[in-house]
C-alpha positions in Angstrom: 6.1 -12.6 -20.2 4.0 -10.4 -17.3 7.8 -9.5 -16.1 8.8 -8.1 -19.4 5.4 -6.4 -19.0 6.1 -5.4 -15.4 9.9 -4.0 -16.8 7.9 -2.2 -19.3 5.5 -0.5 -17.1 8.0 0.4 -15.2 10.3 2.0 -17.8 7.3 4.0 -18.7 6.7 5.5 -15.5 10.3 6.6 -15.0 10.0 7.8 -18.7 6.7 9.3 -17.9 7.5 11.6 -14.5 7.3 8.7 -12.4 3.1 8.7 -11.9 2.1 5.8 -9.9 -0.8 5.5 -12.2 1.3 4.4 -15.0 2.0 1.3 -12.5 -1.5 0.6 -10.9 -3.2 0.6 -14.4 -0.7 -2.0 -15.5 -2.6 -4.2 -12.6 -5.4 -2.9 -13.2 -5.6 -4.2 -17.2 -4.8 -7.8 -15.6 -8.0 -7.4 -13.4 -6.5 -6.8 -9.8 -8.7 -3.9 -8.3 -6.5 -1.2 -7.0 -7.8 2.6 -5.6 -6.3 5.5 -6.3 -3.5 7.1 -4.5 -1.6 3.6 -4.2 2.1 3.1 -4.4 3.5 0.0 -5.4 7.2 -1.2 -5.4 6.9 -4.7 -6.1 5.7 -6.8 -8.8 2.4 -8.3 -7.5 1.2 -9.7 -10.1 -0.3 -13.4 -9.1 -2.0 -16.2 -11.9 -5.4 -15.3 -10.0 -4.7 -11.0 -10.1 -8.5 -11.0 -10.6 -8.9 -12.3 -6.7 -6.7 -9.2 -5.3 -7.8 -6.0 -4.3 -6.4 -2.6 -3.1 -7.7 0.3 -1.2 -7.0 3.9 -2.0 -3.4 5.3 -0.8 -2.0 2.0 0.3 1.7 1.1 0.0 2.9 -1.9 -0.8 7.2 -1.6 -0.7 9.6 -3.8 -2.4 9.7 -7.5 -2.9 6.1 -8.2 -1.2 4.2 -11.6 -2.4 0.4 -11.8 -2.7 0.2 -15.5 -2.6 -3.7 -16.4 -4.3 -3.6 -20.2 -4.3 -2.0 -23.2 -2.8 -1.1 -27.1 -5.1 -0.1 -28.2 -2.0 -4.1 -29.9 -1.3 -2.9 -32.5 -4.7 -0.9 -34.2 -2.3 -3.5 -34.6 0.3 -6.4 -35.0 -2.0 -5.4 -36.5 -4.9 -8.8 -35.9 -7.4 -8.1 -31.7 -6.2 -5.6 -29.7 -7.8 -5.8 -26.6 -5.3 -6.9 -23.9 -3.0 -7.9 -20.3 -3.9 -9.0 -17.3 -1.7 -9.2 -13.5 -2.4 -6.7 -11.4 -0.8 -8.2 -7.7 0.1 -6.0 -4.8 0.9 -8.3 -2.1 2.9 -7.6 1.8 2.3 -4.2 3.4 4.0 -2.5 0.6 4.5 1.1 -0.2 4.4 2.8 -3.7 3.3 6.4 -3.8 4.8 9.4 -4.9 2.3 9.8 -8.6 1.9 6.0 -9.7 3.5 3.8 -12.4 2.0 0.2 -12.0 2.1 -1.4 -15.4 1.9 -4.7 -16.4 0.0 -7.7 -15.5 1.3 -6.5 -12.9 4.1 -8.3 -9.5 4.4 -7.2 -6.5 6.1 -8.9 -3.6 7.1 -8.2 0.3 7.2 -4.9 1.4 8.5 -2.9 -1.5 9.2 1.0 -2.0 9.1 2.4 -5.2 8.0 6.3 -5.2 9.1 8.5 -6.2 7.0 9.5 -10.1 6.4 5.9 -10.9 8.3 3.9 -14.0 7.0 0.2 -13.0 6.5 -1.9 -16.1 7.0 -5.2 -14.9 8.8 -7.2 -11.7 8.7 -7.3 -9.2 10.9 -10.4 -7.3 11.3 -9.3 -4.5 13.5 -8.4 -1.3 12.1 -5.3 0.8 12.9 -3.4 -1.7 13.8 0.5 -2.7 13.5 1.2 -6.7 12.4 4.4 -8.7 12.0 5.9 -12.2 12.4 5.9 -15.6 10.7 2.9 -15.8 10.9 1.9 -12.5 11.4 0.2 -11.1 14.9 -0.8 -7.8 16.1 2.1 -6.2 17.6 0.5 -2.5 18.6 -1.6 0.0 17.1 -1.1 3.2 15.7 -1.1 5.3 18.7 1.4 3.2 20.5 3.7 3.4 17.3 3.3 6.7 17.0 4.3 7.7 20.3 6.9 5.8 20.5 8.7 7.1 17.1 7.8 10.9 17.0 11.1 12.1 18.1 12.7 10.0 14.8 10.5 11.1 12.6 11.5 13.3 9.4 10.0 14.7 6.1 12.6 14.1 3.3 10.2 14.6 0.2 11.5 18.0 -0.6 14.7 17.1 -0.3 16.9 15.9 -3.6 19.1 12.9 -2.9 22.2 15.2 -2.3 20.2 17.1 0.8 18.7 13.9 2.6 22.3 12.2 2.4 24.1 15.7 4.2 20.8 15.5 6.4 21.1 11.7 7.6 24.7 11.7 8.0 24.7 14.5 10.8 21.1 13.7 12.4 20.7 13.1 15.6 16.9 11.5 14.8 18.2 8.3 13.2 17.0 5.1 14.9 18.8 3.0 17.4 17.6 -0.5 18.6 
């Protein structure tokens, strides 16, 4: 049922101008706390949505998992049934595509999760860059943004037609 939900919400936002609003408040009515400004691309929606919560202009990009509780403990403790922890998101924060975000982790102000990283500790450090299975600080912001100034790009202006012609002959794409 919550995906029909979730394909509804999101038919309505495309219907509706494509406000991110639209989106957050479908959280929001499940109980997750999410601030304003926030972008998100994946269906987060947990059986615990109350324990989540979001800072203000955060990004959270496709297929990310919050993960809010763990059975596995019935197998180890047979009379317990499971585990549960809050997961909090702090402000200006970005989740790469394809990261899990295990229960009870907290991250502060400004981090970057990479995409495909494991979360399964906090980090109390702001400004920071994390990735991996499980997830460890790789850098902070200034380091990253030293190091990719010269491929950086604004496309938001641009309709689908001009960032295509603009990719295809740019000299600023990455190479690894």
């Amino acid at each position: 049922m919550y995906e029909l939900r979730y394909f509804l919400a999101k038919l309505k936002y495309k219907l509706l101008g494509s406000n991110k609003e639209i989106i957050n408040d479908y959280f929001r009515k499940h109980g997750m706390n999410i601030g304003t400004g926030t972008n998100l691309c994946s269906n987060i929606m947990t059986p615990e949505p109350y324990l989540i919560s979001i800072g203000e202009n955060v990004t959270i990009s496709n297929n990310v998992q919050f993960i809010t509780h763990d059975n596995s403990i019935c197998k180890v403790l047979p009379n317990m049934t499971d585990l549960f922890g809050k997961i909090t998101i702090g402000n200006n924060c970005f989740l790469g595509a394809r990261s899990v975000i295990m229960y009870g982790v907290e991250l502060k102000h400004n981090t970057i999760v990479a995409a495909g990283s494991v979360v399964t500790k906090s980090f109390n450090e702001s400004g920071i860059i994390i990735g991996g299975n499980p997830a460890k600080k790789l850098g902070n912001w200034e380091t990253f943004s030293k190091k990719i100034e010269s491929y950086a790009m604004n496309t938001d202006s641009l309709n689908e037609e001009q960032k295509r012609n603009l990719l295809l002959i740019s000299d600023k794409l990455v190479t690894r």
